[in-house]
PDB file as gemmi writes it, atoms N, CA and C in Angstrom:
CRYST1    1.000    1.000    1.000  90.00  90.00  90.00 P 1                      
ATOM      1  N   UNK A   1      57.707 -13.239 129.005  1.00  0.00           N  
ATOM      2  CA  UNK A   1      57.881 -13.029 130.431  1.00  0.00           C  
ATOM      3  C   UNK A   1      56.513 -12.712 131.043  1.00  0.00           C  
ATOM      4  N   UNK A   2      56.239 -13.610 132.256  1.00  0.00           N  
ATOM      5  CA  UNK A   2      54.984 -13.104 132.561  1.00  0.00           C  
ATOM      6  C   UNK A   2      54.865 -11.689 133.567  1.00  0.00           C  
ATOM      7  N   UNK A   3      54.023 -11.760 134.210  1.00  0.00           N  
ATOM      8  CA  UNK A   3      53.684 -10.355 135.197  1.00  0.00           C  
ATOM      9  C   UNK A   3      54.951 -10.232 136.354  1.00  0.00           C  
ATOM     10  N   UNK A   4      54.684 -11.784 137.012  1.00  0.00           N  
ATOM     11  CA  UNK A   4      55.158 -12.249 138.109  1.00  0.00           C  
ATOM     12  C   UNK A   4      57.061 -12.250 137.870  1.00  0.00           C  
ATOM     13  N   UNK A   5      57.364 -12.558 136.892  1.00  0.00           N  
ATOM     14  CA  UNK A   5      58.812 -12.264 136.809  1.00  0.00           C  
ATOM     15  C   UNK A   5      59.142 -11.203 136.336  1.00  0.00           C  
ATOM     16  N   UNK A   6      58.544 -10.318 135.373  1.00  0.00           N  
ATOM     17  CA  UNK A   6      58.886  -8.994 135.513  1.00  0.00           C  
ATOM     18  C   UNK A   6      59.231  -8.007 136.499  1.00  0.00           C  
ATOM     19  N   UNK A   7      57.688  -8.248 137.459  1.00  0.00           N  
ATOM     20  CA  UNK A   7      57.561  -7.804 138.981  1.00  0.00           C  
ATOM     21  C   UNK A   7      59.001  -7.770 139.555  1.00  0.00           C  
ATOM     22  N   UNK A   8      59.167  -9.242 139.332  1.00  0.00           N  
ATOM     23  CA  UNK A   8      60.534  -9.745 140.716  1.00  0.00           C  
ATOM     24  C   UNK A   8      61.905  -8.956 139.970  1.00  0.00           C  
ATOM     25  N   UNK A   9      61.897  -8.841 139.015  1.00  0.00           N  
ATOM     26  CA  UNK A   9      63.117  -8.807 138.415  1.00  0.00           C  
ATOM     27  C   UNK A   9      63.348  -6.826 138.443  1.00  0.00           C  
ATOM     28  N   UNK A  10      62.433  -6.305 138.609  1.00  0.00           N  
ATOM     29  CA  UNK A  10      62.171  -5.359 138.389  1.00  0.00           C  
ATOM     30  C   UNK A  10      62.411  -4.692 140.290  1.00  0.00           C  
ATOM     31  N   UNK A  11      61.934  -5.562 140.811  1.00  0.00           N  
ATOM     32  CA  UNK A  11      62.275  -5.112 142.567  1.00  0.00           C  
ATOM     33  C   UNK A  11      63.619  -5.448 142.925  1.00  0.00           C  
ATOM     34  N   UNK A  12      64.229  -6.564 142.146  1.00  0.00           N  
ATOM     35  CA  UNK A  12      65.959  -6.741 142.075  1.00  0.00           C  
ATOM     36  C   UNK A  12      66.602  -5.775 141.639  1.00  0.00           C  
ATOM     37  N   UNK A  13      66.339  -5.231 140.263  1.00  0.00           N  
ATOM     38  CA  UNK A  13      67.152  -3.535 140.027  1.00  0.00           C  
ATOM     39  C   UNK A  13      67.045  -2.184 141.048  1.00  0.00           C  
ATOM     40  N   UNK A  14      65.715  -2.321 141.933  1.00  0.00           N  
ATOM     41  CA  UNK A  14      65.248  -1.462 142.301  1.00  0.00           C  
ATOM     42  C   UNK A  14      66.216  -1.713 143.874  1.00  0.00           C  
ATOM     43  N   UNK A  15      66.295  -2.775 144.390  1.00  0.00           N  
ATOM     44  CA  UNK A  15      67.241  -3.087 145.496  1.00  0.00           C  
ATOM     45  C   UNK A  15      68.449  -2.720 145.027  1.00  0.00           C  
ATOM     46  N   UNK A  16      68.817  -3.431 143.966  1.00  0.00           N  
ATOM     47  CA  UNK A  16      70.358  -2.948 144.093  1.00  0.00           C  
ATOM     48  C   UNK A  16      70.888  -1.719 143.773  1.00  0.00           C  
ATOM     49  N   UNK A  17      70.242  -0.872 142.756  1.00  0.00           N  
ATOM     50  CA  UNK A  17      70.451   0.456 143.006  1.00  0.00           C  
ATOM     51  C   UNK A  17      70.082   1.279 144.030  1.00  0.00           C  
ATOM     52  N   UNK A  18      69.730   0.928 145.244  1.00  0.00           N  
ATOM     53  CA  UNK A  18      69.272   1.564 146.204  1.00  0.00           C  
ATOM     54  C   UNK A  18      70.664   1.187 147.091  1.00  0.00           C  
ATOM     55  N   UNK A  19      71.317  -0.341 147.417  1.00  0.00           N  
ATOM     56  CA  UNK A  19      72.143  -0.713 148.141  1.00  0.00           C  
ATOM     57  C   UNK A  19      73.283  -0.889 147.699  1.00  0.00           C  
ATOM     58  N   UNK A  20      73.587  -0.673 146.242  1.00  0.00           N  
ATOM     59  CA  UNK A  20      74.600  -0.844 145.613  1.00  0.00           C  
ATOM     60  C   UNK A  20      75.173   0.451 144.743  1.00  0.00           C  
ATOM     61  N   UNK A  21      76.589   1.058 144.784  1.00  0.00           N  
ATOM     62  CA  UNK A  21      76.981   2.227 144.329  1.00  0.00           C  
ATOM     63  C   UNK A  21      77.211   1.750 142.825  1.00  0.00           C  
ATOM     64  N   UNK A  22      76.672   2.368 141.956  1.00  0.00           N  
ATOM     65  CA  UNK A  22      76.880   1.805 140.635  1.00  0.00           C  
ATOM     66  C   UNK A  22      77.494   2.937 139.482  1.00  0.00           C  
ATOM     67  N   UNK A  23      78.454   2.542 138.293  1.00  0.00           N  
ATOM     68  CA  UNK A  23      78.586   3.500 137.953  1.00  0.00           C  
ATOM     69  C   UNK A  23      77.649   4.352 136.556  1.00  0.00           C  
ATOM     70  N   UNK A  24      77.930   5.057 135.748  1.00  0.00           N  
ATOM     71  CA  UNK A  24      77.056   5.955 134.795  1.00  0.00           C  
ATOM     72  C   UNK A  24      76.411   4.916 134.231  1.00  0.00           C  
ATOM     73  N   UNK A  25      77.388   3.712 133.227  1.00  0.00           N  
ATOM     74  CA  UNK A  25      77.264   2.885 132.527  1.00  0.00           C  
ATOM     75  C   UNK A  25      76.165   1.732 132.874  1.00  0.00           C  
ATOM     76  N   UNK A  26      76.584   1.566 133.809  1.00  0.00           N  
ATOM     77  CA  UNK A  26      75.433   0.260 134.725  1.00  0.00           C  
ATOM     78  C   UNK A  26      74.132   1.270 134.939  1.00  0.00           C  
ATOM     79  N   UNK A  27      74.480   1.830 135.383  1.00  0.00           N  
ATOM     80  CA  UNK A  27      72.850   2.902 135.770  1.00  0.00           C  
ATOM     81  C   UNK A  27      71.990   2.824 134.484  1.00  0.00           C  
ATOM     82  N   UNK A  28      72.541   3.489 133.393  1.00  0.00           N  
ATOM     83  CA  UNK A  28      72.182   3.628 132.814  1.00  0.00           C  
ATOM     84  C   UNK A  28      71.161   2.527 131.911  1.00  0.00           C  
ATOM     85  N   UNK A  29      71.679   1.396 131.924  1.00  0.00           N  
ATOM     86  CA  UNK A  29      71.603   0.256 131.335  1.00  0.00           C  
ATOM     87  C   UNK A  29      70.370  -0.529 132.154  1.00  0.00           C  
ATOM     88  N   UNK A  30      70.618  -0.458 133.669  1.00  0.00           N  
ATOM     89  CA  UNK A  30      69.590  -1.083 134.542  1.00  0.00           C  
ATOM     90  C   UNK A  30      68.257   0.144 134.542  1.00  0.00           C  
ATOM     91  N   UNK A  31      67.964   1.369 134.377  1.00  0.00           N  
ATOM     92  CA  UNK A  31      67.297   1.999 133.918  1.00  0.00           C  
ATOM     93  C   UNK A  31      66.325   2.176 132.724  1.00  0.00           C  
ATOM     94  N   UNK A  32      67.011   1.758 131.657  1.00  0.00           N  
ATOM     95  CA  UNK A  32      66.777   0.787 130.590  1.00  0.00           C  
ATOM     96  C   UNK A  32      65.381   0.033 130.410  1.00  0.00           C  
ATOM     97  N   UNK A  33      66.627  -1.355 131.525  1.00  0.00           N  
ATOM     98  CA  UNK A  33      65.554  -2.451 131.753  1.00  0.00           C  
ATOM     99  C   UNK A  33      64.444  -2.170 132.456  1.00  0.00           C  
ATOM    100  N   UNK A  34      64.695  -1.108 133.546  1.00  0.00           N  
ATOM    101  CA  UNK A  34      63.644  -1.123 134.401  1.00  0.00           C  
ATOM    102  C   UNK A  34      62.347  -0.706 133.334  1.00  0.00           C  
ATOM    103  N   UNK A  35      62.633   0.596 132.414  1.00  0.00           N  
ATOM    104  CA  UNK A  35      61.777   1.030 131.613  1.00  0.00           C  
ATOM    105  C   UNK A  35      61.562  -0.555 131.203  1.00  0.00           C  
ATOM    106  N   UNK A  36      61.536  -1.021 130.186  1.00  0.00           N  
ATOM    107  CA  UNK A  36      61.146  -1.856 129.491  1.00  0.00           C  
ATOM    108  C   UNK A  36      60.328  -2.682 130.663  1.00  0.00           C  
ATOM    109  N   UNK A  37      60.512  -3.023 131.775  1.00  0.00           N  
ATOM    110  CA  UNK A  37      59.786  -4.135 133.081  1.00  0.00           C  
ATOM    111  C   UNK A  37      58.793  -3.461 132.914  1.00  0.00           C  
ATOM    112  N   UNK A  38      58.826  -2.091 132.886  1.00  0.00           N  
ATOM    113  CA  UNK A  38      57.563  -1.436 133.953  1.00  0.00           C  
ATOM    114  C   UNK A  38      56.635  -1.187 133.070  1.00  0.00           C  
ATOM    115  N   UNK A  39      57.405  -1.426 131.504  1.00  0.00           N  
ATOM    116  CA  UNK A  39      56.007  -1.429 130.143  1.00  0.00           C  
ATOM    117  C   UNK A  39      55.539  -2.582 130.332  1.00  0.00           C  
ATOM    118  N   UNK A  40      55.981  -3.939 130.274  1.00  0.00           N  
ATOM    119  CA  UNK A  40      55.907  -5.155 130.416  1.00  0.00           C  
ATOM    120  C   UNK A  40      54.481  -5.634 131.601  1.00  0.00           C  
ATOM    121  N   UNK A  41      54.768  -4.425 132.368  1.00  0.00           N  
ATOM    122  CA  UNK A  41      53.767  -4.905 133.885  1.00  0.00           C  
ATOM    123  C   UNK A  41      52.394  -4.003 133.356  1.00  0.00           C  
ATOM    124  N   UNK A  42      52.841  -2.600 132.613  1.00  0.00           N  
ATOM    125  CA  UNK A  42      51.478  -2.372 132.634  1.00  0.00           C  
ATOM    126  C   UNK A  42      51.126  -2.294 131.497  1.00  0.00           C  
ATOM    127  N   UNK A  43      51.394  -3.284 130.452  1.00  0.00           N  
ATOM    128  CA  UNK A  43      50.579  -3.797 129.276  1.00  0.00           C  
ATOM    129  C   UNK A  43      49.682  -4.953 129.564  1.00  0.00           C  
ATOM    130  N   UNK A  44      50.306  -5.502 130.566  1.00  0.00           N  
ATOM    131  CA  UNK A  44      49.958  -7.065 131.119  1.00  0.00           C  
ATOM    132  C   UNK A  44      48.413  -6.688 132.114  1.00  0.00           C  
ATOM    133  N   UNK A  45      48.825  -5.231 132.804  1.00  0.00           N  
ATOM    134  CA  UNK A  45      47.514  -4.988 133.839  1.00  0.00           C  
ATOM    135  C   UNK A  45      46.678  -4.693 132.820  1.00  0.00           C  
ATOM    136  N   UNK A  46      46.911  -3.685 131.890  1.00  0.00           N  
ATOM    137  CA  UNK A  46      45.966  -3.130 131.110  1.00  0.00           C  
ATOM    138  C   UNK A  46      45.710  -4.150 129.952  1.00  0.00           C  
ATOM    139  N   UNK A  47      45.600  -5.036 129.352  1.00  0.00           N  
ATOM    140  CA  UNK A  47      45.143  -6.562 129.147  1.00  0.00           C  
ATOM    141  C   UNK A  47      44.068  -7.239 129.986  1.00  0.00           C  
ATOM    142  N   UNK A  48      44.816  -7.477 131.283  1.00  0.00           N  
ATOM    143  CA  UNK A  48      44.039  -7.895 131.958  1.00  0.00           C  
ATOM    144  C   UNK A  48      42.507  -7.475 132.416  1.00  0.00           C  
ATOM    145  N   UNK A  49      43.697  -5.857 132.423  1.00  0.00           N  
ATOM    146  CA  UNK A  49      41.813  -5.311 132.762  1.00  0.00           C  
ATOM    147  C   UNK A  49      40.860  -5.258 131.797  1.00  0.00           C  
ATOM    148  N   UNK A  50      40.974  -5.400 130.869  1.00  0.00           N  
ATOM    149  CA  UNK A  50      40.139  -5.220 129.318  1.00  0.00           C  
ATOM    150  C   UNK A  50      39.498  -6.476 129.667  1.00  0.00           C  
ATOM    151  N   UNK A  51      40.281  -7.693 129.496  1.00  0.00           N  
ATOM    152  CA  UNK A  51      39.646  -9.068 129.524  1.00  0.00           C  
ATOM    153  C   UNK A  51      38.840  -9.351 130.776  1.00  0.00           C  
ATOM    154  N   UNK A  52      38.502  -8.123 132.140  1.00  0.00           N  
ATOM    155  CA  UNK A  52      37.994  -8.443 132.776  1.00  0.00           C  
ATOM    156  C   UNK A  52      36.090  -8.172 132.550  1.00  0.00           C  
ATOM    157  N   UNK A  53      36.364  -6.517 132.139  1.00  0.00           N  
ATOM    158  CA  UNK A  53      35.558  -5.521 131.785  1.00  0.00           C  
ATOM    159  C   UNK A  53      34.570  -6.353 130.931  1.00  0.00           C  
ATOM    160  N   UNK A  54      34.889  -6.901 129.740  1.00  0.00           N  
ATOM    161  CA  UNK A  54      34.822  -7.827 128.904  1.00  0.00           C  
ATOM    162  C   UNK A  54      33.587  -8.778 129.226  1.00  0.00           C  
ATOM    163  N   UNK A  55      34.563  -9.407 130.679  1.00  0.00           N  
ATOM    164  CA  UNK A  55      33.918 -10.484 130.892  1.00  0.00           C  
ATOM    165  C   UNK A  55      32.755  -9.972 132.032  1.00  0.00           C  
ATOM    166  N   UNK A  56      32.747  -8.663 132.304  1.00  0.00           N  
ATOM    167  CA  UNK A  56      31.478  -8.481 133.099  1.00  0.00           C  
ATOM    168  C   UNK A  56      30.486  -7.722 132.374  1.00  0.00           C  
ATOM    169  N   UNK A  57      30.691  -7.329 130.689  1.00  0.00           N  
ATOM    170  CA  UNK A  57      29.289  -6.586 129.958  1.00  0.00           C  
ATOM    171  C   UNK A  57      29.199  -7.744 129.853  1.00  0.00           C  
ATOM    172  N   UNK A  58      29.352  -9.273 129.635  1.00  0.00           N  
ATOM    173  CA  UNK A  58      28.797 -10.053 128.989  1.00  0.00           C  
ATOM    174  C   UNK A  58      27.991 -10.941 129.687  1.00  0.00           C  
ATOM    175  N   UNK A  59      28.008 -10.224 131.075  1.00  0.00           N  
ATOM    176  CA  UNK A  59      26.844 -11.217 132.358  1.00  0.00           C  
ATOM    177  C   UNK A  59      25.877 -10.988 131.460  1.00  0.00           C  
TER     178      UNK A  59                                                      
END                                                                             
């Protein structure tokens, strides 16, 4: 999964538990995922940023 669908998928849980009454079970579960998105996004930044850093000692 890249950055960009994590992102989206991750602002979809975040809408519908905001607009949608959900119960223990679902909460719980979309909470979950969200954990797992929000590792997903910042393994991907912190990657990125390495490979940037990277690429500017090596001017």
């Amino acid at each position: 999964m890249n950055y960009n669908d994590a992102l989206q998928e991750l602002q979809g849980i975040v809408m519908e538990l905001e607009n949608n009454p959900t119960d223990i079970e679902s909460l719980a579960k979309k909470l979950k995922r969200a954990q797992t998105l929000i590792k997903a996004c910042k393994d991907k930044l912190t990657k990125t940023d390495e490979e940037i850093q990277k690429l500017l000692k090596a001017e």
